[in-house]
N, CA, C and O of each residue as an XYZ file, in Angstrom:
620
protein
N      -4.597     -3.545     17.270
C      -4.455     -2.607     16.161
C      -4.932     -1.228     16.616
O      -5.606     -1.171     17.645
N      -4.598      0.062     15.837
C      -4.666      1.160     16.134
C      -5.776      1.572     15.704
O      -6.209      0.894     14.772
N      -6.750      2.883     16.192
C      -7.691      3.547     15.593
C      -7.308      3.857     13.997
O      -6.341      4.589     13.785
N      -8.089      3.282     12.827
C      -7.963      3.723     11.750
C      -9.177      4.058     11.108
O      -9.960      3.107     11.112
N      -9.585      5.027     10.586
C     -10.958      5.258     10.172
C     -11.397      3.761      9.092
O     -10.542      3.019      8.607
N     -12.646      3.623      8.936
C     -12.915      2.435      8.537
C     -12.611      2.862      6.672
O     -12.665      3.886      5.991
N     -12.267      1.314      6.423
C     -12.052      1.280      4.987
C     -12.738      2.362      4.165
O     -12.095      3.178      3.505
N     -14.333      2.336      4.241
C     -15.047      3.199      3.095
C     -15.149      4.684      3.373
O     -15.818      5.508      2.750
N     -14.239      4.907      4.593
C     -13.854      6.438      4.945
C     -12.692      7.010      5.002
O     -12.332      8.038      5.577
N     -11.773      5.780      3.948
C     -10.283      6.534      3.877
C      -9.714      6.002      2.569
O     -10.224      4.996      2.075
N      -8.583      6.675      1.916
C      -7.568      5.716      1.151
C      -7.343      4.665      1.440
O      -7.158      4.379      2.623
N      -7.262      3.419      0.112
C      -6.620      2.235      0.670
C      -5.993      1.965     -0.498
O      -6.663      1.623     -1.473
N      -4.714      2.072     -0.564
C      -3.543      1.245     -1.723
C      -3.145     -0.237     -1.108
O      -3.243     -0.639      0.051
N      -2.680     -0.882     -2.249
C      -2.784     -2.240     -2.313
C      -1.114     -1.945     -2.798
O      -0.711     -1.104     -3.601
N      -0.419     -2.834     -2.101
C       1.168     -2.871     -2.853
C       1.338     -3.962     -3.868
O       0.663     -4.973     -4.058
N       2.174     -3.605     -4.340
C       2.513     -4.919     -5.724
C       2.832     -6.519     -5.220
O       2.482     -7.458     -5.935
N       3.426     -6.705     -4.112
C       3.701     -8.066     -3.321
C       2.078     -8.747     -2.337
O       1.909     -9.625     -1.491
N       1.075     -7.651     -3.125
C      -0.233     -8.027     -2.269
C      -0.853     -8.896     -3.313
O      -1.585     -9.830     -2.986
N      -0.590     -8.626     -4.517
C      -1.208     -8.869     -5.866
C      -0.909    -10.294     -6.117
O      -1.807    -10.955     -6.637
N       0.208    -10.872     -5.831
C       0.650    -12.123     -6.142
C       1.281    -12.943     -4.996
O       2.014    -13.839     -5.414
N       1.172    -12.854     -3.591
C       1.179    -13.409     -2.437
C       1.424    -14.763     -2.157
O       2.303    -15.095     -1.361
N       0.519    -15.792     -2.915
C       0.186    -17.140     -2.723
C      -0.462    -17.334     -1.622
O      -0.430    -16.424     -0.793
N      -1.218    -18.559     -1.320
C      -1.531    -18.799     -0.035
C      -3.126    -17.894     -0.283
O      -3.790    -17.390     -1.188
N      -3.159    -18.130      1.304
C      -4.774    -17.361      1.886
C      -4.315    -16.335      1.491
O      -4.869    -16.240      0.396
N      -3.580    -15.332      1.610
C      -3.362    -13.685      1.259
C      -3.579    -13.912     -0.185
O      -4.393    -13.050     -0.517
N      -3.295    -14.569     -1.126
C      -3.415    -14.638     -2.527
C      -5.168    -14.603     -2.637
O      -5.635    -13.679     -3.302
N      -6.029    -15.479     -2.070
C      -7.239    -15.364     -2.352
C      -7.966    -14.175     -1.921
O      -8.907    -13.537     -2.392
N      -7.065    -14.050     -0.631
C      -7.995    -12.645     -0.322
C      -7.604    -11.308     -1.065
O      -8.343    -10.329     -0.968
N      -6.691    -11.275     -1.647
C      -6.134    -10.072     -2.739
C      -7.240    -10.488     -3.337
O      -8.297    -10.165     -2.796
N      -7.306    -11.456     -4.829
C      -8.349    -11.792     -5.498
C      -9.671    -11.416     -5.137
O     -10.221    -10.621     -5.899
N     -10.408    -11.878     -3.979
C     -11.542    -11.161     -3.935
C     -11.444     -9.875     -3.493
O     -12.592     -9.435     -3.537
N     -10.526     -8.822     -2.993
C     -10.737     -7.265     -2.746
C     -10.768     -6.806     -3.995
O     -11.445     -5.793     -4.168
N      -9.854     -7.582     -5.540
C      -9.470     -6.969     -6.779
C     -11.347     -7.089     -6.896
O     -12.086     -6.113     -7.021
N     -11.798     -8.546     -6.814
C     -13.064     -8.374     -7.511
C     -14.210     -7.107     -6.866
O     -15.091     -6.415     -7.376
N     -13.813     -7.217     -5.904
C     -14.884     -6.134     -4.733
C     -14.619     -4.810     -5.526
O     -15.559     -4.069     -5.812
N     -13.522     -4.565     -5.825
C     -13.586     -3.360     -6.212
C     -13.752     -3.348     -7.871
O     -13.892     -2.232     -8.372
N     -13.747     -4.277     -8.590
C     -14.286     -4.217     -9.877
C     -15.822     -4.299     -9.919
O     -16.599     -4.238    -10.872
N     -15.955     -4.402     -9.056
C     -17.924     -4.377     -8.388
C     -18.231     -3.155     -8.121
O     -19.390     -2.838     -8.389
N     -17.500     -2.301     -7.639
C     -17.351     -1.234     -6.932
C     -17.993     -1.685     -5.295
O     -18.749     -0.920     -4.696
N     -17.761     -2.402     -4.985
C     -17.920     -2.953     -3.575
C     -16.632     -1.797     -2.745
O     -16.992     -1.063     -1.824
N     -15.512     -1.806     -3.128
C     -14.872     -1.270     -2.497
C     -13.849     -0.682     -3.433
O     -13.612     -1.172     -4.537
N     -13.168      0.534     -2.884
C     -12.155      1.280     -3.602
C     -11.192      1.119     -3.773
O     -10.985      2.326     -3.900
N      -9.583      0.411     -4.026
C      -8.432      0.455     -3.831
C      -7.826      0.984     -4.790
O      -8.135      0.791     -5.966
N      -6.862      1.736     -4.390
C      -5.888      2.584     -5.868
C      -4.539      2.222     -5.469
O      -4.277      1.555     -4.469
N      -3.569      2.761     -6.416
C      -2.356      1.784     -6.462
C      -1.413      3.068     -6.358
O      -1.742      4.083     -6.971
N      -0.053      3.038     -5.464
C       0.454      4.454     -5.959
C       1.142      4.431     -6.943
O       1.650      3.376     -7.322
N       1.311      5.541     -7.559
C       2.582      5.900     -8.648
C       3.540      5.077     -8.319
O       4.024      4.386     -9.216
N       3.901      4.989     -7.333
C       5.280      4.061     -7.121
C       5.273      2.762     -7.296
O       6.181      2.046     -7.717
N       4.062      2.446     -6.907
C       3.949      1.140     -7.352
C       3.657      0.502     -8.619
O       3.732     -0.701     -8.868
N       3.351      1.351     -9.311
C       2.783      1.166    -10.812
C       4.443      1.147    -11.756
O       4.524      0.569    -12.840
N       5.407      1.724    -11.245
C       6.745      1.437    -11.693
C       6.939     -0.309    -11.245
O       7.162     -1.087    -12.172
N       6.864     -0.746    -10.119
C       6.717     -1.849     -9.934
C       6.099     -3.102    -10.759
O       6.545     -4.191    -11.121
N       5.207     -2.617    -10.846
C       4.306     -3.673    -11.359
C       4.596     -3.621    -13.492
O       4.214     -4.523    -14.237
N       5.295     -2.398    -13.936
C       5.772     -2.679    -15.054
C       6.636     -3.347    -15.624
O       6.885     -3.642    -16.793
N       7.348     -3.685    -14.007
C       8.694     -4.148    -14.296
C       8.768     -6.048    -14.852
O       8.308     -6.966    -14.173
N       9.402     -6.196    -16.092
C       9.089     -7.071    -16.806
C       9.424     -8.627    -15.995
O       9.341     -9.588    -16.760
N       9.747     -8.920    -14.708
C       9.669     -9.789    -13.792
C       8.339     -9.851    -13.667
O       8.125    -11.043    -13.443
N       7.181     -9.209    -13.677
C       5.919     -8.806    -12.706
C       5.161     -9.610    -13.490
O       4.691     -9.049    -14.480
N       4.809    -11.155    -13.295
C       3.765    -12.102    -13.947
C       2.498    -11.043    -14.615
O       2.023     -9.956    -14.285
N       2.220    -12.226    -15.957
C       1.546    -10.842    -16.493
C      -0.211    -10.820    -15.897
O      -1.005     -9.899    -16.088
N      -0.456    -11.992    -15.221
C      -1.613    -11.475    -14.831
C      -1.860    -10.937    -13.318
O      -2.942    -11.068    -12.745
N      -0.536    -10.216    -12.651
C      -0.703     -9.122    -11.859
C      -1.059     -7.939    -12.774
O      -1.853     -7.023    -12.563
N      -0.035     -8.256    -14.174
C      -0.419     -6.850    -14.364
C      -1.834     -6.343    -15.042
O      -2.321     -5.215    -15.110
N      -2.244     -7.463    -15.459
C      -3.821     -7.102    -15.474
C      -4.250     -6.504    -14.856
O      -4.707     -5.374    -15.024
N      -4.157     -7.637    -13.311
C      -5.277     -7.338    -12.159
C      -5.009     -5.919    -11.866
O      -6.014     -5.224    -11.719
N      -3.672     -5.249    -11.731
C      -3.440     -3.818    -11.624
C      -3.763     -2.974    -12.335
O      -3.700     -1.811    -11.937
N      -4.121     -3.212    -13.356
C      -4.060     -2.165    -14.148
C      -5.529     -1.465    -13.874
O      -5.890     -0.332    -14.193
N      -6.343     -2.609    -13.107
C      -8.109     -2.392    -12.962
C      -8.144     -1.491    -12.075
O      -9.220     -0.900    -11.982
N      -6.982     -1.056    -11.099
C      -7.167      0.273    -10.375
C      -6.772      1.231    -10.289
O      -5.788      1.473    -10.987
N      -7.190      2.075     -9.590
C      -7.145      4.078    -10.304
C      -5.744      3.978     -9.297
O      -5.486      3.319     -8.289
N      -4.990      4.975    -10.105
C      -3.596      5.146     -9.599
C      -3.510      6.413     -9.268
O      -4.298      7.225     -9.754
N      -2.624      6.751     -8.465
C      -2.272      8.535     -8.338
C      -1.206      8.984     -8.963
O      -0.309      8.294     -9.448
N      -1.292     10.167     -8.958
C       0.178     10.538    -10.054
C       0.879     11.590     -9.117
O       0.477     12.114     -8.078
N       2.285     11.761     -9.950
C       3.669     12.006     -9.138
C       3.666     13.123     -9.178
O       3.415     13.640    -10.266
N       3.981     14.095     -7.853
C       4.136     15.404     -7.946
C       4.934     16.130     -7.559
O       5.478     15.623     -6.578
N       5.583     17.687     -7.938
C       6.753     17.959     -7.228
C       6.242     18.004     -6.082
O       5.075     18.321     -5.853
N       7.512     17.523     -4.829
C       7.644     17.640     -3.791
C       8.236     19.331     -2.806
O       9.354     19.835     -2.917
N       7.592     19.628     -2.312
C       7.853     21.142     -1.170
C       9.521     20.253     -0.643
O       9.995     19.190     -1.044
N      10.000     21.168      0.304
C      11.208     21.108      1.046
C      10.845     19.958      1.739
O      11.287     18.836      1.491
N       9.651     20.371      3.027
C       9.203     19.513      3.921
C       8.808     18.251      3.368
O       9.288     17.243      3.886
N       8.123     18.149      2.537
C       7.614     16.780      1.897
C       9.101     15.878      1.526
O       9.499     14.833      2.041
N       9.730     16.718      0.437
C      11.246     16.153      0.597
C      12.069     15.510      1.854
O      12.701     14.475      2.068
N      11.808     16.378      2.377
C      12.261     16.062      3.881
C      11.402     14.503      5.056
O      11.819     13.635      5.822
N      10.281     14.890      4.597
C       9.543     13.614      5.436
C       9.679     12.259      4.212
O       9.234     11.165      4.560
N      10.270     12.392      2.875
C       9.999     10.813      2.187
C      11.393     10.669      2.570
O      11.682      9.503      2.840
N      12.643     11.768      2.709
C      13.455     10.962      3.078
C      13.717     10.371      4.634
O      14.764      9.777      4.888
N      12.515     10.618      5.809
C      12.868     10.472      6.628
C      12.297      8.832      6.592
O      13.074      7.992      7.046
N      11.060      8.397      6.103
C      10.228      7.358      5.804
C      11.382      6.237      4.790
O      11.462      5.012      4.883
N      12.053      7.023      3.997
C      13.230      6.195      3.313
C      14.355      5.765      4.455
O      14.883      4.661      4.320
N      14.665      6.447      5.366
C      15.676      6.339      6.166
C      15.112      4.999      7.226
O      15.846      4.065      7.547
N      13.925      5.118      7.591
C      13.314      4.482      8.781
C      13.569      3.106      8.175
O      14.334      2.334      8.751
N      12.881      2.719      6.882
C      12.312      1.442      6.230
C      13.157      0.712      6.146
O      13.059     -0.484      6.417
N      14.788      1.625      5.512
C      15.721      1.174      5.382
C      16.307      0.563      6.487
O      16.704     -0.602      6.464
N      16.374      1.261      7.402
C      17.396      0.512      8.417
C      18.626     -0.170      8.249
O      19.384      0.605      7.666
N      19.175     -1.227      8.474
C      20.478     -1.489      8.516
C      20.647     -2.046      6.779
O      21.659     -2.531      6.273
N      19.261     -1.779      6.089
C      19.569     -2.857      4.263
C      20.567     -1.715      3.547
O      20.882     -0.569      3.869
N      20.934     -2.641      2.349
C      21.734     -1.616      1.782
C      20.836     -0.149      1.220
O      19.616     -0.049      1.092
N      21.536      0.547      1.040
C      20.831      2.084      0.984
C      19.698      1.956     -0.827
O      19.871      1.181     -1.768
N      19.126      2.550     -0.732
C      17.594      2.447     -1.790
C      17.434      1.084     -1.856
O      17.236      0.779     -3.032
N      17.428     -0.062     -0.993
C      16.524     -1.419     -1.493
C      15.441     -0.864     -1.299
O      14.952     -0.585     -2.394
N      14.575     -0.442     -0.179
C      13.626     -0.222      0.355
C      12.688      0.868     -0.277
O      11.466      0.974     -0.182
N      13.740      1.770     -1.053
C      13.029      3.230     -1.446
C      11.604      3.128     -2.293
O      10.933      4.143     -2.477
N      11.319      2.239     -2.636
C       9.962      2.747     -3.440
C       8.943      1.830     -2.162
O       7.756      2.107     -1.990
N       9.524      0.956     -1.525
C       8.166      0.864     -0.312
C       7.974      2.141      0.824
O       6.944      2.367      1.460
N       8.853      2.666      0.873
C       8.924      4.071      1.649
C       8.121      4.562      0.798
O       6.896      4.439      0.794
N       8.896      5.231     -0.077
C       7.231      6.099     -1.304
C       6.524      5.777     -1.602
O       6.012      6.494     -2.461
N       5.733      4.439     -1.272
C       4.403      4.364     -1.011
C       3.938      4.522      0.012
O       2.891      5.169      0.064
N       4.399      4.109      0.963
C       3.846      5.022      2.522
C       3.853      6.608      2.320
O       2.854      7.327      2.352
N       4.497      6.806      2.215
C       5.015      8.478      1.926
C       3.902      8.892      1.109
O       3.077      9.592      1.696
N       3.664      8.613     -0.181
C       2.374      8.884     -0.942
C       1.130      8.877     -0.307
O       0.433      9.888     -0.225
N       0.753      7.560      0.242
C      -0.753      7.366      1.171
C      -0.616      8.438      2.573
O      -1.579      8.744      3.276
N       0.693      8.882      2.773
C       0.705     10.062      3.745
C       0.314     11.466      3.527
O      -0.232     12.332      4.211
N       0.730     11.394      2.477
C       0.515     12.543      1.762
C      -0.701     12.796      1.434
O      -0.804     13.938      0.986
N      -2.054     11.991      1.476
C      -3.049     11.898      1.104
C      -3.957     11.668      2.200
O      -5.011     11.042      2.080
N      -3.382     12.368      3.654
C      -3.713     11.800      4.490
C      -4.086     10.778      5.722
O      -4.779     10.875      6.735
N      -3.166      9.606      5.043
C      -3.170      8.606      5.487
C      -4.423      7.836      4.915
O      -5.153      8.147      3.974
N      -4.475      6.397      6.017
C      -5.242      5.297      5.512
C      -4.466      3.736      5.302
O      -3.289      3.438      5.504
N      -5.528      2.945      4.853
C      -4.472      1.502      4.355
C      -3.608      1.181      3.764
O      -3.872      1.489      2.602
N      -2.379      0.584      3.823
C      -1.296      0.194      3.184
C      -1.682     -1.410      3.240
O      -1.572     -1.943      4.344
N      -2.121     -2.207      2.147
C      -2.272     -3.298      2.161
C      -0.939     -4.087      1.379
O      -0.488     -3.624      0.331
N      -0.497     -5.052      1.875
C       0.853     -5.213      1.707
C       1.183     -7.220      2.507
O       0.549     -7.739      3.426
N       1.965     -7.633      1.965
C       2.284     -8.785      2.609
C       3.860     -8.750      3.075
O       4.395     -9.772      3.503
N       4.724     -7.231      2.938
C       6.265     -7.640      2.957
C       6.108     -6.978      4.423
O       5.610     -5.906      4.766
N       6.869     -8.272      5.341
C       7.076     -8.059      6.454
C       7.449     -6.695      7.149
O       6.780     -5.975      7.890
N       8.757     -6.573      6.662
C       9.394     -5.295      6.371
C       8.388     -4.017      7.212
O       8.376     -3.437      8.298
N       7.638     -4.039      5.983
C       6.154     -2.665      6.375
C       5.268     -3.004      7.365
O       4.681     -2.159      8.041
N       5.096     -4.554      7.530
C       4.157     -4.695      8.572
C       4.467     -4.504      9.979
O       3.707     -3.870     10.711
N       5.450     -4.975     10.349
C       6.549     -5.019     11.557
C       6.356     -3.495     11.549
O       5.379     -3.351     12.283
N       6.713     -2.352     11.157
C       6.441     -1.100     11.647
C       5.254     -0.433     11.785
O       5.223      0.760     12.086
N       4.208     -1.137     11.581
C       2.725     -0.887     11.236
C       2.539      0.390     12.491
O       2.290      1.492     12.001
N       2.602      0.364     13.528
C       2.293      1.441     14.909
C       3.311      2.333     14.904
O       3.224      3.263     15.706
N       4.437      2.262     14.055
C       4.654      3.535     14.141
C       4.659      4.347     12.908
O       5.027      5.521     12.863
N       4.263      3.705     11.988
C       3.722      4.482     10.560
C       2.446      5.167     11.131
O       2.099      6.344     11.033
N       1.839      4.123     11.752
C       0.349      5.270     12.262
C       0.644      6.246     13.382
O      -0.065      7.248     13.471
N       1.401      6.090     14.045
C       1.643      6.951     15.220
C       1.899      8.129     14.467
O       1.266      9.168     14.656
N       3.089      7.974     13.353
C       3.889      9.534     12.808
C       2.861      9.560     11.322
O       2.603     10.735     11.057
N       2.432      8.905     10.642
C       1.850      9.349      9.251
C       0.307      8.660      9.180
O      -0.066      8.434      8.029
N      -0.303      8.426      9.874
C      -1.832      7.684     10.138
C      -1.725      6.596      8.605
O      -2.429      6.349      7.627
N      -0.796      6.314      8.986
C      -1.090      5.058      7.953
C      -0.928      3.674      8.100
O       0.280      3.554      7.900
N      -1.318      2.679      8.296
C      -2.231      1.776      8.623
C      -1.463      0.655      7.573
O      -1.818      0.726      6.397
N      -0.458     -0.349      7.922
C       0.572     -1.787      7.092
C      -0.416     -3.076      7.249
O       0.157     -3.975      7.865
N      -1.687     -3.394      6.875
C      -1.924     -4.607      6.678
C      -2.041     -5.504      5.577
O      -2.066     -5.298      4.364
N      -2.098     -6.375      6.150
C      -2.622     -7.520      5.282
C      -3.640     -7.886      4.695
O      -4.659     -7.862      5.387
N      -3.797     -8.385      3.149
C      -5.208     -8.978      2.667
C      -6.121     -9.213      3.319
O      -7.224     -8.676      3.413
N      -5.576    -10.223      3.900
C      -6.769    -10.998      4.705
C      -7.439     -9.704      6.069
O      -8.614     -9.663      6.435
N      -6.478     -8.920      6.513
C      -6.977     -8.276      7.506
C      -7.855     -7.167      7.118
O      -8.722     -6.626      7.804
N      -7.454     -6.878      5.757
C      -7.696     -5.701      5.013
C      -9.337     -6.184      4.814
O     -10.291     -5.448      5.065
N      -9.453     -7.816      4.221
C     -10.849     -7.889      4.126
C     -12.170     -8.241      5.152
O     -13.393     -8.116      5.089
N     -11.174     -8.758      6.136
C     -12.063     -8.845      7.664
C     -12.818     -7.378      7.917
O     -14.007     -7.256      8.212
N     -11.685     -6.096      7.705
C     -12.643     -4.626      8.029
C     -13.251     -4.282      7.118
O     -13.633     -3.114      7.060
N     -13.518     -5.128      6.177
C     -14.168     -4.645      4.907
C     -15.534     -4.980      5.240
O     -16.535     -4.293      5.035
N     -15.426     -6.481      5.949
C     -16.483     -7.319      5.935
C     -17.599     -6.712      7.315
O     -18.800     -6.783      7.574
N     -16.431     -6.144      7.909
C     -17.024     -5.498      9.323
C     -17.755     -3.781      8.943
O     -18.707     -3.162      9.419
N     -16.878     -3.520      8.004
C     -17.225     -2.054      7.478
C     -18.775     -1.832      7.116
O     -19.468     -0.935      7.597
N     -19.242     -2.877      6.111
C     -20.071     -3.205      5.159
C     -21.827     -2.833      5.894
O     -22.835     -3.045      5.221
């Protein structure tokens, strides 16, 4: 894995497919939700994802567990900013049909915008590009479980 500043010295969003996972990633979502209802640790959710998680498919006790974290809100975009979500839309996408991908791009794109940091996430998709999201936007595609190993190391 790449140099990423440690958890309690950067952004860390949690994606909507982190929330309801199953498996070991399911428990370890569960305890980061509780860590941070402790204030053990911080996670916020982006705007984009909070469209996600309204969407009336979205079991309703994700949308609890989401709702327990601070979200960011949507802002106009400059030329350049325009320009880099559609380049992050273009990448993600790859050969899928055109906007499947678009709101996991604008959440990278968002946590970029903010400097970078964690993208905690279980869809392959984002993880598989993990080194070169950090190479071009310092942002950082893991997993629950990995997400809480540097937590545990952070601490």
């Amino acid at each position: 894995m790449h140099k990423q500043r440690p958890p309690k010295h950067t952004h860390s969003y949690m994606d909507s497919c982190a929330f309801d996972p199953g498996g070991t990633e399911e428990t370890c979502s569960h305890r980061l939700l509780a860590l941070t209802e402790s204030g053990g640790i911080h996670l916020e959710i982006a705007h984009s994802v909070e469209k996600e998680i309204d969407h009336p498919h979205t079991p309703p006790h994700v949308k609890v567990l989401a709702r327990k974290l601070v979200y960011t809100r949507e802002t106009n975009l400059t030329s350049e900013q325009t320009r880099r979500q559609t380049e992050i839309r273009e990448f993600i996408q790859g050969n899928a049909m055109p906007g499947k991908h678009e709101a996991d791009a604008d959440h990278i794109f968002d946590l970029s915008e903010r400097g970078g940091g964690y993208f905690i996430t279980t869809d392959l998709r984002i993880l598989s590009r993990s080194s070169i999201f950090f190479r071009k936007y310092f942002v950082t595609a893991i997993t629950p479980g990995e997400y809480e190993k540097l937590v545990k190391h952070d601490a």
